[in-house]
N, C-alpha and C positions, 0 to 999 in steps of 0.2 A: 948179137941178138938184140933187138928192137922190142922196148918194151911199151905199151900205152896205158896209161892211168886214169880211170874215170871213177870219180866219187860226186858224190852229192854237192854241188856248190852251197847249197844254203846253209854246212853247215860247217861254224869255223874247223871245231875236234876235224871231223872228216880231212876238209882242204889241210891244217895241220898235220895228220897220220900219213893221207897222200905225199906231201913232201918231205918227211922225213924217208920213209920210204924211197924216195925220187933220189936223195941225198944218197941212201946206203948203195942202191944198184948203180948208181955210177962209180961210186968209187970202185966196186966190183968189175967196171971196163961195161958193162950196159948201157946202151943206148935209151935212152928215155925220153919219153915226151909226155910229160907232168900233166897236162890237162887235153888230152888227145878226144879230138871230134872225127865223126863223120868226113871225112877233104883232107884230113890228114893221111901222110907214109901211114901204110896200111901196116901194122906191129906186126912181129910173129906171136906177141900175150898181149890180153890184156885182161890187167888187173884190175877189178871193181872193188870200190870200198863202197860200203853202205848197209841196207837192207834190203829185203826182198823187193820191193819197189824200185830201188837203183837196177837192181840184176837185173829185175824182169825189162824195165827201160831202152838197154843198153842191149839186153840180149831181143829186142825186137827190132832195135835198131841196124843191129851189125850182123846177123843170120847171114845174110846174103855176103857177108865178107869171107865168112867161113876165115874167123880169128879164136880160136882157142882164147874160153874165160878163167882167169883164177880170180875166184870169188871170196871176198874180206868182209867178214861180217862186222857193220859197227851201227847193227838197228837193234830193233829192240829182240826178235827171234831168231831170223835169219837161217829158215828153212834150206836155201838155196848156195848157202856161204859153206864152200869148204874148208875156211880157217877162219879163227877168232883172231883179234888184230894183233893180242900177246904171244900170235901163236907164228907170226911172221917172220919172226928173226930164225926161230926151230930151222925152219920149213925153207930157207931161202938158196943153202948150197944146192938142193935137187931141184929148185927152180930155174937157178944157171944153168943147171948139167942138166939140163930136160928131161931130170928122171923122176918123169910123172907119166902117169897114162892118162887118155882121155875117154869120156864114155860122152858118147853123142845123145843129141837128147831130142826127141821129134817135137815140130812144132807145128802148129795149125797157122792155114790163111782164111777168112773170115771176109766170105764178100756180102753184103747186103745190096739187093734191089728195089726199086720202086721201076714197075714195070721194065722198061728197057733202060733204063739209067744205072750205073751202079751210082749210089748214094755214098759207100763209105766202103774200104777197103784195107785190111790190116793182116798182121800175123802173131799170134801168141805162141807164148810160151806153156802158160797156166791153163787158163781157160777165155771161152767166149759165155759169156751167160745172157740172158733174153728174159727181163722179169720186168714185174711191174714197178711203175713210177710213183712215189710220193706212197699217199695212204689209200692209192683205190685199191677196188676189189679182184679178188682172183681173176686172172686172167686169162683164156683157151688160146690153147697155140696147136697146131697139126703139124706134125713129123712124118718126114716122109726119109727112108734111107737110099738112095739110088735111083728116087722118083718113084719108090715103093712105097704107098702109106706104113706107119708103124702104127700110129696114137694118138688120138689128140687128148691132151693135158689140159685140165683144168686144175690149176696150183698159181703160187706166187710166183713162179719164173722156170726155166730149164738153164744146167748149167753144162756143158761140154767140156772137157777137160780131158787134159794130155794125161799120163802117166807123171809127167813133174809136177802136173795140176791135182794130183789126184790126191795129194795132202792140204790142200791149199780149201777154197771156198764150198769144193764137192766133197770131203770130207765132212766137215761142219755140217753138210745136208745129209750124211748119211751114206754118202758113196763109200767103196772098196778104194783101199790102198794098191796102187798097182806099180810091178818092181821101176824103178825110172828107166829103163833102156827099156822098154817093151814098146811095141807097133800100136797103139791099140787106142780108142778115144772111149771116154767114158762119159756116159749123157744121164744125169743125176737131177729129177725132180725138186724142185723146191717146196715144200708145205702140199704136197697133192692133197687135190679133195678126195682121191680115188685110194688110198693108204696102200693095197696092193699094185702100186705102179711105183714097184721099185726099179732102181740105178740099172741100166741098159751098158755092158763091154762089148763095144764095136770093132771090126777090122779097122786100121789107119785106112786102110786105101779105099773105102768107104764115102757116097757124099752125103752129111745132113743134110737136109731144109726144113727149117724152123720157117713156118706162117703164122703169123700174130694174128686172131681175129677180132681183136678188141683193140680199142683206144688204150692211153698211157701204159705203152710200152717202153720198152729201152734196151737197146742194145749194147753192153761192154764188154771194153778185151783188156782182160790182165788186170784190173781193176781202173783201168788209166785213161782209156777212150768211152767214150760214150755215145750213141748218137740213138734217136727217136724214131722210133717206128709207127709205123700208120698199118691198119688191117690190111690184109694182102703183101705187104709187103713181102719178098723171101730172104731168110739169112743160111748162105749155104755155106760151111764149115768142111772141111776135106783137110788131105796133108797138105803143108806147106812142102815146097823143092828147096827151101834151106831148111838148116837141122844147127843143131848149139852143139859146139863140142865145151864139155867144162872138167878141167882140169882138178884133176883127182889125187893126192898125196896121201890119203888116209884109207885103209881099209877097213871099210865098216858098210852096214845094211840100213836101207834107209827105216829099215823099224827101228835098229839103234837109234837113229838120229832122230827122229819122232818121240822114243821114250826120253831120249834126254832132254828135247827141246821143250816137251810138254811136259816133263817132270812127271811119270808114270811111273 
């Protein structure tokens, strides 16, 4: 078994836990490659240490490898982390003996246009959100599903979110929690001027298009990417054809893990 290890470089704890870690699977007869990139032997695991920010990174990075993640939480909430880092030593016989299941997790592709150009091109895990820049004013965006109008929005941005994103930045705005294996995208207003233009549950196989018709806009994915829009632009959001599988050891419901993380 071939294991790959990625954590946060910037931070020493992290690289420290990583290589202890690095130490104990070898002596176990596992193959390890302690600071594994993209060009590297493709792992049968790979092990993220960090925060939500590392996961989401890494799991946008490698979708298309189709590498099963065991996720190590050492940020500060770690929505997406199936184990705490004391909880690794427990947990590590049924990581050899691959008795773990995995639950696949849908991810979005995020292509933005300026006429016939694609300007920027990505895939999420969380979400794609479309809001305003700095301190201007509300924003109108026009949604269309399928090249069907739906709405146009006048609010501080629209967020689109996967089912894993559905705890994450669309929550916070008021979106539905939706279970994490479900098909489905959820497209959650920010600040609308219009109060009855609540949270929108889409089929996945579905396409958005998000038209800006105002100046400072912004486009992000996953909190990570950014890029600027100009009116007319379109951002058209669909399934991605890779998916995350994340390695599961614990039985529990993601409302548990919500009420624990947020302390409810």
């Amino acid at each position: 078994m071939i294991v790959g290890l990625v954590s946060n470089s910037r931070r020493d704890e992290t690289r420290k836990v990583a290589h202890e870690v690095a130490v104990t699977m070898e002596s176990c007869g596992l193959k390890v490659i302690p600071d594994w990139h993209e060009g590297d032997e493709v792992p049968d695991l790979l092990v993220v240490f960090g925060g939500d920010g590392t996961i989401l990174g890494t799991a946008r990075r490698c979708g298309h490898l189709n590498i099963p993640l065991l996720t190590i939480n050492l940020g500060r909430v770690g929505f997406l982390a199936e184990l705490e880092v004391h909880e690794l030593s427990q947990y590590l016989p049924q990581i050899i003996n691959r008795e773990y299941r995995l639950e696949n997790r849908m991810m979005l592709r995020i292509t933005a246009r300026r006429g016939d150009d694609i300007i920027f091109q990505s895939e999420a895990l969380n979400e794609a959100t479309v809001l305003r820049q700095g301190i201007a004013r509300m924003i109108r965006l026009q949604v269309l599903m399928d090249s069907r109008p739906v709405a146009r929005y006048v609010a501080d941005g629209l967020i689109c979110a996967t089912p894993t994103g559905s705890t994450a930045y669309s929550l916070s705005a008021g979106g539905p929690v939706v279970m994490p294996d479900a098909q489905l995208m959820v497209l959650t207003p920010v600040c609308p001027y219009v109060p009855a233009l609540k949270p929108l549950v889409m089929d996945a196989n579905c396409t958005l298009t998000i038209v800006p018709e105002t100046e400072k806009v912004v486009l992000t994915v996953d909190g990570q990417d950014t890029v600027a829009l100009s009116p007319g632009d379109e951002v058209k959001i669909g399934p991605s054809p890779y998916h995350i599988s994340l390695v599961k050891l614990k039985e529990h419901s993601i409302l548990e893990v919500l009420s624990r993380k947020l302390q409810l």
